[in-house]
Each structure stands twice: as structure tokens, then as C-alpha cells.
py3Dmol code that shows the C-alpha trace and the ligand (Angstrom):
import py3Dmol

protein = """\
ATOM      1  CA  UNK A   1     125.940  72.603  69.496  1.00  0.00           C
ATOM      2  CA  UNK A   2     128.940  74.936  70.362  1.00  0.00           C
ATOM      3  CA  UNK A   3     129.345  75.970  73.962  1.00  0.00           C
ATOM      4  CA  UNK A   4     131.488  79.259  74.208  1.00  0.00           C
ATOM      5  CA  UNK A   5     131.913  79.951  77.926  1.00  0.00           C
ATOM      6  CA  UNK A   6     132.558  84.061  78.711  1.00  0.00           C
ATOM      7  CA  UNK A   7     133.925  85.149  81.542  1.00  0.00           C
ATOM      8  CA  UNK A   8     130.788  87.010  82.601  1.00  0.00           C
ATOM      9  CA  UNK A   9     127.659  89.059  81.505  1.00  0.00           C
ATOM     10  CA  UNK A  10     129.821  91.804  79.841  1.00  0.00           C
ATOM     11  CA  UNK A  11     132.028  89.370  78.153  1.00  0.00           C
ATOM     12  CA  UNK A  12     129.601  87.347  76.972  1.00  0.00           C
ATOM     13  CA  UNK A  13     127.552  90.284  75.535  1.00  0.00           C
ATOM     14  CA  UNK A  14     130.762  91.074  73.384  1.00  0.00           C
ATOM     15  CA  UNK A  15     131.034  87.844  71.931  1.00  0.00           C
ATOM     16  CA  UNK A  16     127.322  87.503  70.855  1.00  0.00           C
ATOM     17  CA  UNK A  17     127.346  91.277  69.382  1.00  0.00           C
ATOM     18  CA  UNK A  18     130.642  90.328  67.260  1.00  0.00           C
ATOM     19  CA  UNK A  19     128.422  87.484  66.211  1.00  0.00           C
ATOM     20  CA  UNK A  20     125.647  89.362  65.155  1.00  0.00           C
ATOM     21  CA  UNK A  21     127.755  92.077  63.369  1.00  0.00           C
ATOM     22  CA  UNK A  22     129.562  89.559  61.734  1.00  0.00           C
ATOM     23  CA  UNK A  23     125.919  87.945  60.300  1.00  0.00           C
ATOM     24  CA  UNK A  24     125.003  91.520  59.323  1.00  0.00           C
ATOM     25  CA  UNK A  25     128.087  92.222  57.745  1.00  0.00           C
ATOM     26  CA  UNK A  26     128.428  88.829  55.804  1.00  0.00           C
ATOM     27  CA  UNK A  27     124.412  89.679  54.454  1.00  0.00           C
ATOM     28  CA  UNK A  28     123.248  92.890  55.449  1.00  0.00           C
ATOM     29  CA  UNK A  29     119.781  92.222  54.100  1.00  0.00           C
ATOM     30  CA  UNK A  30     119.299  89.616  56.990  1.00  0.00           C
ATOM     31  CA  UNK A  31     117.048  88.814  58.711  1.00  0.00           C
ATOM     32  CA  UNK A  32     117.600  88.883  62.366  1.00  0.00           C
ATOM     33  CA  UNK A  33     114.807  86.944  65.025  1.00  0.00           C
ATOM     34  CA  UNK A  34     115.267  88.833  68.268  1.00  0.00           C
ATOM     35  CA  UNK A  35     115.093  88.789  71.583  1.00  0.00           C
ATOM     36  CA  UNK A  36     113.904  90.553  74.883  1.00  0.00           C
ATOM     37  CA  UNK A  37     114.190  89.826  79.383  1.00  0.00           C
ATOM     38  CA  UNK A  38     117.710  91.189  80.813  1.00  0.00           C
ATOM     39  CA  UNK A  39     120.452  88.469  78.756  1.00  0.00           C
ATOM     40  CA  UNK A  40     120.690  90.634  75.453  1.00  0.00           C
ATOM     41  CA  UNK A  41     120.373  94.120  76.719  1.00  0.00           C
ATOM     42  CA  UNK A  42     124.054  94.272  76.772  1.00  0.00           C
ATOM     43  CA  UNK A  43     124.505  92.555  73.496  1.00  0.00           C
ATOM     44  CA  UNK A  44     122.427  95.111  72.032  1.00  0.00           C
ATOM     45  CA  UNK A  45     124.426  97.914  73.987  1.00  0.00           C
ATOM     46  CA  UNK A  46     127.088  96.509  71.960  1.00  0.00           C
ATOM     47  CA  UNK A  47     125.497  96.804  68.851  1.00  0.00           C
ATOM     48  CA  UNK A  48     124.641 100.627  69.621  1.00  0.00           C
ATOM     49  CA  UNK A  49     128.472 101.399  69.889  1.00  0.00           C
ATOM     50  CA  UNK A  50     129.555  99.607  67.047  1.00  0.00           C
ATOM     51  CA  UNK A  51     126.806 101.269  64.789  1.00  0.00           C
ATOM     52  CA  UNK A  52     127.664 104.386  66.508  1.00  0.00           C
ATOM     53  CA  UNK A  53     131.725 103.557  65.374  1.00  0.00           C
ATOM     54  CA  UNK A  54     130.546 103.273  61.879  1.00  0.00           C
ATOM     55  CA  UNK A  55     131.221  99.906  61.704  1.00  0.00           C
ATOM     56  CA  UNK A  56     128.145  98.393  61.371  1.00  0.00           C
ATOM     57  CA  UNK A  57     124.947  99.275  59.092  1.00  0.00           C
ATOM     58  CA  UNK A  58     121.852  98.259  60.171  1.00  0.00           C
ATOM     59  CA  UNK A  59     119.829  99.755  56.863  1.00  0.00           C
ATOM     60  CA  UNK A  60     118.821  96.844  55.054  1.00  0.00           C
ATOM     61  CA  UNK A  61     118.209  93.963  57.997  1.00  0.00           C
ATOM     62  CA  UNK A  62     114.738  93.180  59.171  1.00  0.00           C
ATOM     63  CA  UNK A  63     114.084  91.717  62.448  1.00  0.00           C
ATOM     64  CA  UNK A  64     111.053  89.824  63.570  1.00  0.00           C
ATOM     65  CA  UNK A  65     110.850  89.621  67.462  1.00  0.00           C
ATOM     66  CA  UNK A  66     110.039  86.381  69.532  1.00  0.00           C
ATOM     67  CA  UNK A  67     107.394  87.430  71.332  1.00  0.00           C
ATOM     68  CA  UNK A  68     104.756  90.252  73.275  1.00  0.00           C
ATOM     69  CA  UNK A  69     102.523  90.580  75.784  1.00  0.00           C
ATOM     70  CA  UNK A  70      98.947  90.203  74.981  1.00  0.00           C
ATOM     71  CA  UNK A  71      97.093  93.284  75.599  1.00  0.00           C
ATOM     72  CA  UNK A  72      99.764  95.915  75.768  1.00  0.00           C
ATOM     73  CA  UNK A  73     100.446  98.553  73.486  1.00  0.00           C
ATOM     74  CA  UNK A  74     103.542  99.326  71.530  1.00  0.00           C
ATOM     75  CA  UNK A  75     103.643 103.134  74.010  1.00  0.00           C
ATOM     76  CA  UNK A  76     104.030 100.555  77.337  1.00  0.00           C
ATOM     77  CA  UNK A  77     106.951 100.778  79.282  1.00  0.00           C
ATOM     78  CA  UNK A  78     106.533  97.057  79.617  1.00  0.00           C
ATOM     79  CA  UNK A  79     105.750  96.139  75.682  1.00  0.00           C
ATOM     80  CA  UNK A  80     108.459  94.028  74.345  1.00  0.00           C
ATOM     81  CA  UNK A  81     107.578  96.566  70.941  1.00  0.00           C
ATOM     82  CA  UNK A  82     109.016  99.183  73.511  1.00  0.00           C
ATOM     83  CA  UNK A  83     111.605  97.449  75.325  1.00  0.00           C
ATOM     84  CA  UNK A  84     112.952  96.894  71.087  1.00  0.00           C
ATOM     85  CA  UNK A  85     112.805 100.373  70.204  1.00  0.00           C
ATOM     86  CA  UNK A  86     114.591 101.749  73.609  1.00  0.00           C
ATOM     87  CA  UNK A  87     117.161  98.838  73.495  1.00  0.00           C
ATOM     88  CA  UNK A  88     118.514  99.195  69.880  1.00  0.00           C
ATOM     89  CA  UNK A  89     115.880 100.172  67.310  1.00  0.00           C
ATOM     90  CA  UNK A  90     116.069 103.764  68.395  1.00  0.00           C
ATOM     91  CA  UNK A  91     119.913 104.293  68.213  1.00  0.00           C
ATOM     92  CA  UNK A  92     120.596 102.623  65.107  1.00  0.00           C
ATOM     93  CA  UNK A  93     119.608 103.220  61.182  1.00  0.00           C
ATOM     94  CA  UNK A  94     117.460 100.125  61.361  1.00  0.00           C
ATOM     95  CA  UNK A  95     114.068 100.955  59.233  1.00  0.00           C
ATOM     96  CA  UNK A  96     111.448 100.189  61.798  1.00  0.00           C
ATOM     97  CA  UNK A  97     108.592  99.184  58.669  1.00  0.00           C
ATOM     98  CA  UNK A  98     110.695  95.969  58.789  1.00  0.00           C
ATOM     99  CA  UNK A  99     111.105  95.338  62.783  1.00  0.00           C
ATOM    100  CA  UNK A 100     108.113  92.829  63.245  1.00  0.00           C
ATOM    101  CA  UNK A 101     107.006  92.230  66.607  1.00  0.00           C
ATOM    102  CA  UNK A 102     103.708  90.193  67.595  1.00  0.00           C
ATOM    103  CA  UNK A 103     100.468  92.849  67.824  1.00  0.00           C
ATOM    104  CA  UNK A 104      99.526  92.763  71.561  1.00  0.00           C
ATOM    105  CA  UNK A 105      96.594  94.927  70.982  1.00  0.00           C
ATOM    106  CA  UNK A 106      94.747  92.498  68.598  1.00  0.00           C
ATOM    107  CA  UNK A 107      92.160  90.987  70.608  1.00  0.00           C
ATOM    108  CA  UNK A 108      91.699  88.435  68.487  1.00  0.00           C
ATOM    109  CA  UNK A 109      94.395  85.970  69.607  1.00  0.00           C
ATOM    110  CA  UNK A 110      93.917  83.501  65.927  1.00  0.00           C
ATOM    111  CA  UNK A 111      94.272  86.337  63.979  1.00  0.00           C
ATOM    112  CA  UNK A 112      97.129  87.759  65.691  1.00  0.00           C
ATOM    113  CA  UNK A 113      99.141  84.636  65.060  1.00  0.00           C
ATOM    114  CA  UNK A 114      98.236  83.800  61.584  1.00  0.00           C
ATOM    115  CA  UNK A 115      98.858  87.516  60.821  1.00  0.00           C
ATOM    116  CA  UNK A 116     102.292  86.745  62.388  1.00  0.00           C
ATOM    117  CA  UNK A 117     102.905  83.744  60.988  1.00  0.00           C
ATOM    118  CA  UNK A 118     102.432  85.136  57.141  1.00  0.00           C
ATOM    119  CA  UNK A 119     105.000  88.071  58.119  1.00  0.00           C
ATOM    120  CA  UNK A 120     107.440  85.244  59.284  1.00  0.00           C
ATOM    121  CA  UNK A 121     106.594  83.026  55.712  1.00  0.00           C
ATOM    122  CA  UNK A 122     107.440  86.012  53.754  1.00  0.00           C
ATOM    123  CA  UNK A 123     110.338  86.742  55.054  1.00  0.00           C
ATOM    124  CA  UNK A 124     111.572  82.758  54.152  1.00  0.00           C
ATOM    125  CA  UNK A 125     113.462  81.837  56.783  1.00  0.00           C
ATOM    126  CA  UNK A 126     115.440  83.936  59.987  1.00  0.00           C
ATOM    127  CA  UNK A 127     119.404  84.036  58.896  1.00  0.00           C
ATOM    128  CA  UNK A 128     119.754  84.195  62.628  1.00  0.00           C
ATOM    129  CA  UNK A 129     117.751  83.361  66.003  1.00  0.00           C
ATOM    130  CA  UNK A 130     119.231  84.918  68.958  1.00  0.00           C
ATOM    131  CA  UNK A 131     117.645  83.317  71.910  1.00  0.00           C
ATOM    132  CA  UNK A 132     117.836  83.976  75.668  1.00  0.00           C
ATOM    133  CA  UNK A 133     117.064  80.905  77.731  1.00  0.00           C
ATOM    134  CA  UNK A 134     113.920  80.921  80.524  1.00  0.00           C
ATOM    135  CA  UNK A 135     114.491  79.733  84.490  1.00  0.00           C
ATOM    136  CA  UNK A 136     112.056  76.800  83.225  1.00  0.00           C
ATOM    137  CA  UNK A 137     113.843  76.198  79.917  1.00  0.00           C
ATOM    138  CA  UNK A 138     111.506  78.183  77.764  1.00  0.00           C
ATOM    139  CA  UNK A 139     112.468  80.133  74.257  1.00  0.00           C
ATOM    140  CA  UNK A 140     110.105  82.587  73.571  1.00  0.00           C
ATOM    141  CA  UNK A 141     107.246  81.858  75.490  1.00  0.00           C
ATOM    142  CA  UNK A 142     107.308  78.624  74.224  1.00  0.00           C
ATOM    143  CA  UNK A 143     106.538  77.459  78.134  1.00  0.00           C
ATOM    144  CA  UNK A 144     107.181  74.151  79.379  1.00  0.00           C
ATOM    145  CA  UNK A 145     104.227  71.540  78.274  1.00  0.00           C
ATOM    146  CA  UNK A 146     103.257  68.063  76.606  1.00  0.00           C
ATOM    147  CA  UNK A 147     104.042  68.802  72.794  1.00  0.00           C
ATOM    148  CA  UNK A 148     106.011  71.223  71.005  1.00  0.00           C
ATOM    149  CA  UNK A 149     104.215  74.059  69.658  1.00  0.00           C
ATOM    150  CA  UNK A 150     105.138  75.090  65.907  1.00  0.00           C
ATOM    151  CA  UNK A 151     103.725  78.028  64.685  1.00  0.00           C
ATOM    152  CA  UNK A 152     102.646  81.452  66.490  1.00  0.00           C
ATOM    153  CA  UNK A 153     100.478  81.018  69.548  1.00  0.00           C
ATOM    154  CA  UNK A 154      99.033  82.588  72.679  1.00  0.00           C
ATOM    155  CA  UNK A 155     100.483  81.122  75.639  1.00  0.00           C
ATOM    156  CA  UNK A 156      99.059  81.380  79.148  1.00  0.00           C
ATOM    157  CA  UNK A 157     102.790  82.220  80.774  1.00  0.00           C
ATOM    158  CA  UNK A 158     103.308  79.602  83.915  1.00  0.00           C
ATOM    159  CA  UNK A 159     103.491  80.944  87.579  1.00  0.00           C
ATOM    160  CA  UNK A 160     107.457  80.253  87.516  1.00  0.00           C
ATOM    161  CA  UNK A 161     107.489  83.083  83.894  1.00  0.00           C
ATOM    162  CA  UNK A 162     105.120  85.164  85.965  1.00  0.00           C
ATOM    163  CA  UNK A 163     107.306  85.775  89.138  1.00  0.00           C
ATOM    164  CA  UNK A 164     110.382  85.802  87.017  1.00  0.00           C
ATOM    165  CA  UNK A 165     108.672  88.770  84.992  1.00  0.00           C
ATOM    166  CA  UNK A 166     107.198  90.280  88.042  1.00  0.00           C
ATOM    167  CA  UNK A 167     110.430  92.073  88.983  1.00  0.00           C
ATOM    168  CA  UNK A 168     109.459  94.394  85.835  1.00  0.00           C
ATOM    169  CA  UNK A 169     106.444  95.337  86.988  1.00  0.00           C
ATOM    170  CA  UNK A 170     105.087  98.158  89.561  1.00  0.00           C
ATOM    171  CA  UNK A 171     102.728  95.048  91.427  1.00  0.00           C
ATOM    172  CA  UNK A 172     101.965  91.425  90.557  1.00  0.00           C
ATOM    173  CA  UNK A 173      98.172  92.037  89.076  1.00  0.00           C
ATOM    174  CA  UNK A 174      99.768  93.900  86.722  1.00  0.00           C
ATOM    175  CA  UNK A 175     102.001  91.070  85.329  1.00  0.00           C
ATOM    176  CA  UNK A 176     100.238  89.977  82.295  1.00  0.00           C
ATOM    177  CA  UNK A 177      99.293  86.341  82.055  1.00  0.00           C
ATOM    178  CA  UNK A 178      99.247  86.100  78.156  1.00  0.00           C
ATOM    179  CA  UNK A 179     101.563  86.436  75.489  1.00  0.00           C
ATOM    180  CA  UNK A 180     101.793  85.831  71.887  1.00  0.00           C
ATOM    181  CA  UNK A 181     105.095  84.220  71.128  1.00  0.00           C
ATOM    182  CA  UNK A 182     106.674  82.155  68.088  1.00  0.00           C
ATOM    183  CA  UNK A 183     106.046  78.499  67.902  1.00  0.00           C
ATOM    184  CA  UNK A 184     109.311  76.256  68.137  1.00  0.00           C
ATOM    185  CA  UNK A 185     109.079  74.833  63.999  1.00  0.00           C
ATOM    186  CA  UNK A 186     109.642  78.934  63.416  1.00  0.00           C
ATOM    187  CA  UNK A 187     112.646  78.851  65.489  1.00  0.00           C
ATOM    188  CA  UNK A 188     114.255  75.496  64.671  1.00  0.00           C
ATOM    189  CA  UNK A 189     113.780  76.802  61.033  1.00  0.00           C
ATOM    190  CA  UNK A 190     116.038  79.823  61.830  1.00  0.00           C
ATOM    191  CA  UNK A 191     119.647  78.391  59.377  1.00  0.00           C
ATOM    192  CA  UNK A 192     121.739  79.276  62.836  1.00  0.00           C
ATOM    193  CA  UNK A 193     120.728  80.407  66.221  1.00  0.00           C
ATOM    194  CA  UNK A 194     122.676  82.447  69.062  1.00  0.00           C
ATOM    195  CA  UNK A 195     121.875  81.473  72.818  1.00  0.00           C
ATOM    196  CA  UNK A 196     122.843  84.042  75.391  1.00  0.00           C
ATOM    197  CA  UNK A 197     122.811  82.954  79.261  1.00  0.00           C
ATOM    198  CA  UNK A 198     124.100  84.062  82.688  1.00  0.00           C
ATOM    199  CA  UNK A 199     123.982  83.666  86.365  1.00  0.00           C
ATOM    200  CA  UNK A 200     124.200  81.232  88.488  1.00  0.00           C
ATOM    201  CA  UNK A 201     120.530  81.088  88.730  1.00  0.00           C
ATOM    202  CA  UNK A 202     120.383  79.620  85.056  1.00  0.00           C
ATOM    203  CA  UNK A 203     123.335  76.567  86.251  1.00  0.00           C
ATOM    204  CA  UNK A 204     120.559  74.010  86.773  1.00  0.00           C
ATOM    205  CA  UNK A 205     118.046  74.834  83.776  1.00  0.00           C
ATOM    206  CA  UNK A 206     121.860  74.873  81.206  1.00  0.00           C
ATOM    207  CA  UNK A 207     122.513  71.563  82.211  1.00  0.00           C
ATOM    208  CA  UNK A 208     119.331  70.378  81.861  1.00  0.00           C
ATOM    209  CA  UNK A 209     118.662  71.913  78.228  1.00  0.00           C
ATOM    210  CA  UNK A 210     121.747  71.382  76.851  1.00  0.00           C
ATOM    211  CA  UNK A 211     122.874  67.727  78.153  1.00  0.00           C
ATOM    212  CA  UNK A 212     119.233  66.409  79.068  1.00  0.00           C
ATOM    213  CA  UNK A 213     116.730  64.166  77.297  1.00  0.00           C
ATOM    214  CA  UNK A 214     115.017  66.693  74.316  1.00  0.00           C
ATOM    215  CA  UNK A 215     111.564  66.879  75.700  1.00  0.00           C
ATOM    216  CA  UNK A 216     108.443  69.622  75.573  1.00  0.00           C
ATOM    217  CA  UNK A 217     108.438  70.075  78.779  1.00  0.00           C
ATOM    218  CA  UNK A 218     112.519  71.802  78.494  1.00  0.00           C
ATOM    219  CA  UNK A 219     111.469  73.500  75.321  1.00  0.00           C
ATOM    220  CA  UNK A 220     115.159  74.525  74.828  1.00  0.00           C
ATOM    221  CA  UNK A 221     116.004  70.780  74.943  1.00  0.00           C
ATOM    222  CA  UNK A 222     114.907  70.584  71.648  1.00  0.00           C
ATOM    223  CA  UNK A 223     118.005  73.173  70.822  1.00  0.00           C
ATOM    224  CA  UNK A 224     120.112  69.974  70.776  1.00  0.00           C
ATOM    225  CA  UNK A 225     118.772  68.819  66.880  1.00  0.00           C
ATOM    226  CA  UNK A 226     119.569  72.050  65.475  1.00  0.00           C
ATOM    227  CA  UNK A 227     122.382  71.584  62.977  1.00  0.00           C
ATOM    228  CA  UNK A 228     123.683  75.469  63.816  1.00  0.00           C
ATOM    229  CA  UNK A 229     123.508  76.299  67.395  1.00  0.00           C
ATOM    230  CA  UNK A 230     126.260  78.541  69.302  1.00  0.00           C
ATOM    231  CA  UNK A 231     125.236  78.859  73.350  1.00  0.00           C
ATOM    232  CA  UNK A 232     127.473  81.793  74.498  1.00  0.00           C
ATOM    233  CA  UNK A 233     126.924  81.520  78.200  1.00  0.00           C
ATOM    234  CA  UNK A 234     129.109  83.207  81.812  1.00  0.00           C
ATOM    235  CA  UNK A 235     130.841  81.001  83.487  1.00  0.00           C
ATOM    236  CA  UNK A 236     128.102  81.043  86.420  1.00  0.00           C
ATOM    237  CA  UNK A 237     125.751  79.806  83.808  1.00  0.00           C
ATOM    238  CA  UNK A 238     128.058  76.643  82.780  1.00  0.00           C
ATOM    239  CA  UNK A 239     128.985  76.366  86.230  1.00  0.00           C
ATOM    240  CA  UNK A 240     127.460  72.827  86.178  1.00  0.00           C
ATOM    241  CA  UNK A 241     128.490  71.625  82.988  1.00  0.00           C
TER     242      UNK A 241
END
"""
ligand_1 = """\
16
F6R
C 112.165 87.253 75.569
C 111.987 85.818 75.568
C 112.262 84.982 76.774
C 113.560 85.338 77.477
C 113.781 84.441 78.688
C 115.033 84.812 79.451
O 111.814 87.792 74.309
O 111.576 85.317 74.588
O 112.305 83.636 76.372
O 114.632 85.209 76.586
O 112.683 84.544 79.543
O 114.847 86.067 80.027
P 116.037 86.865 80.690
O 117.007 87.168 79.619
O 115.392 88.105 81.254
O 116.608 85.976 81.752
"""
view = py3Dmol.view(width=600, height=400)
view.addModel(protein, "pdb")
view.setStyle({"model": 0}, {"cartoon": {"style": "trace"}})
view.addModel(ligand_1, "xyz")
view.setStyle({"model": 1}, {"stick": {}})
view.zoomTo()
view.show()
């Protein structure tokens, strides 16, 4: 695992969008596993401007998103389908027949993930993950629990993801409590993954992921056996490192 410490949140967001444009560049039929929550906005600000600079074509790369709510539609402020389309799908030439994002309107949560699941097979494998870490050390929703979870699944989110994802959110009933997100054997399959993190408020949960005993219950933890991880993190976040 490489630790690249940035001075702060705009910093770091410079360093991971260089790394992405250099993936896309290198293959730009890629296949890029993305992420939502306040660590890559800038990143994908980034992005925007170098696209917009001409130096970066976003044509041929597909994407295939972490996670979404379960039970909101692609036209909610709050859908992470949205939050992709107003953060960088929208302002770049990215075809949006090959974003992917989970189907929060399918009610029926098996099918929702199998359905996800095949889109993720057929695509082989993600060229790269980019990751943003969780107050409780989840990735994805992959929340904190007894066993890893490997392919697509609904998760009930945990009080702690709840709160954290109030702040989003007009009033707390209408936080939703479900998500679908991708399992952890999707992401460890990813041939290199980008972690993003800042604030001070992420010091204790670094430390614990990234130097701690790989367990379920710090699903980042199990970060540590991938052959191909870079963490690009402020120096608030590696402030106890
Ligand atoms: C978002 C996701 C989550 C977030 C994590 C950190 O698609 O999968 O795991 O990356 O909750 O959120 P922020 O960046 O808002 O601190």
C-alpha cells in the first residue's frame, strides 16, 4: 500500500485526478469503479477542467458506481445516479449507456444485485477502484460486520452511516436506511485501487484501516492484501500515522 500525504483537500484532489487521467490516458477503454459522499467531488472537479482543456477524453471509458440508495430514483437530488451525472457525467463526453450505477427503484433487492453483479462480470474486471473511506471504515456500503461480503448486496446502513449522511438530507426520516452497494470480492478484484481521504475527523478510522488487524468489522482493513493500492490522503487525515 502507498501512502501519498497532500497538503489538503484541494491538493489531494489534484493528485488523485492526475491519477485517474493518467489510467484513462494509458487505456481509454477503461473501466473506471466510482465513487460518491464529499472526498471525490473535487477530484472530479478536476477531471471537468482537464476534459474541458482538451486533455483528457472520456469517450470510450465505462464506469460502474459503488453504490445507491434503495428506493430513490435516478431524478433525486439525493440519488448517487444524480449526484454522478451533476458531478462529472454531465460535463464530460462520457457515454452515459456505459455509466452503471445500482437500480434503486427495483424493489426487488435479489434481483437488483444479481442484475448488478452480471453488468460488473461483463465488464471483466475494474482497471481502477477509486474509493473514499467511511467514519466507521466502510467502502461502499460495505458497513462494518462479522464477514466480508463479496458480491452486490442490500445493506441496512448503521446509525453511525445514517447521521454521517443525514447532513444531506432536508430531516432525518428522510435519510434512507437501505442501500445497494458492491460486495468487497468486486472491489478487491479491481487490478489497482485509488483511496481518497481528509479531515481530521477521518485521523482515527486511517490509522485503524491502514495499520490495524484486517478484520470485517474495518471493511477497509481488508485494503491492506491488495497488491495495488495508492491512499492519497490530507495531512489532517494522516495526522495519526
Ligand atoms: C460513496 C461511498 C462511501 C463513501 C464514504 C465516505 O459512494 O461508497 O463509502 O465513500 O462514506 O464518504 P465521504 O467522502 O462523504 O466522507
Amino acid at each position: 500500500m502507498k501512502i501519498i500525504q497532500a497538503e489538503n483537500y484541494d491538493q489531494m484532489s489534484h493528485i488523485a485526478a492526475n491519477y485517474i487521467s493518467a489510467q484513462i490516458t494509458l487505456k481509454p477503454d477503461c473501466v473506471l469503479g466510482l465513487a460518491t459522499g464529499s472526498s471525490p467531488v473535487g477530484t472530479y472537479q478536476q477531471l471537468i477542467r482537464q476534459y474541458q482543456a482538451g486533455d483528457l477524453d472520456f469517450s470510450e471509458v465505462s464506469s460502474i458506481n459503488l453504490d445507491e440508495y434503495r428506493g430513490l430514483s435516478p431524478e433525486n437530488d439525493q440519488s448517487y445516479r444524480y449526484f454522478m451525472d451533476t458531478n462529472l457525467f454531465n460535463h464530460v463526453n462520457i457515454d452515459k449507456n456505459r455509466t452503471y450505477v445500482p437500480d434503486g427503484l427495483e424493489p426487488d433487492s435479489h434481483k437488483a444485485c444479481r442484475d448488478y453483479d452480471a453488468i460488473i462480470r461483463t465488464h471483466g474486471s475494474i482497471d481502477l477502484q477509486l474509493l473514499g473511506l467511511g467514519n466507521n471504515g466502510h467502502i461502499g456500503f460495505n458497513e462494518p460486520a462479522d464477514t466480508f461480503a463479496k458480491g452486490t448486496h442490500c445493506v441496512d446502513l448503521t446509525p453511525s452511516t445514517i447521521q454521517a449522511n443525514a447532513r444531506f438530507f432536508a430531516s432525518m426520516d428522510e435519510v434512507p436506511k437501505q442501500a445497494y452497494t458492491m460486495g468487497i470480492q468486486s472491489i478487491m478484484q479491481a487490478k489497482k485501487i485509488l483511496v481518497i481521504v481528509s479531515g481530521t475527523a477521518k485521523a482515527g478510522i486511517v490509522k485503524e484501516a491502514f495499520t490495524g488487524p484486517v478484520t470485517p468489522q474495518v471493511p477497509a482493513s481488508i485494503l491492506q492484501l491488495h497488491p495495488d493500492v495508492t491512499v492519497v490522503a490530507d495531512k489532517d487525515a494522516l495526522s495519526l500515522l
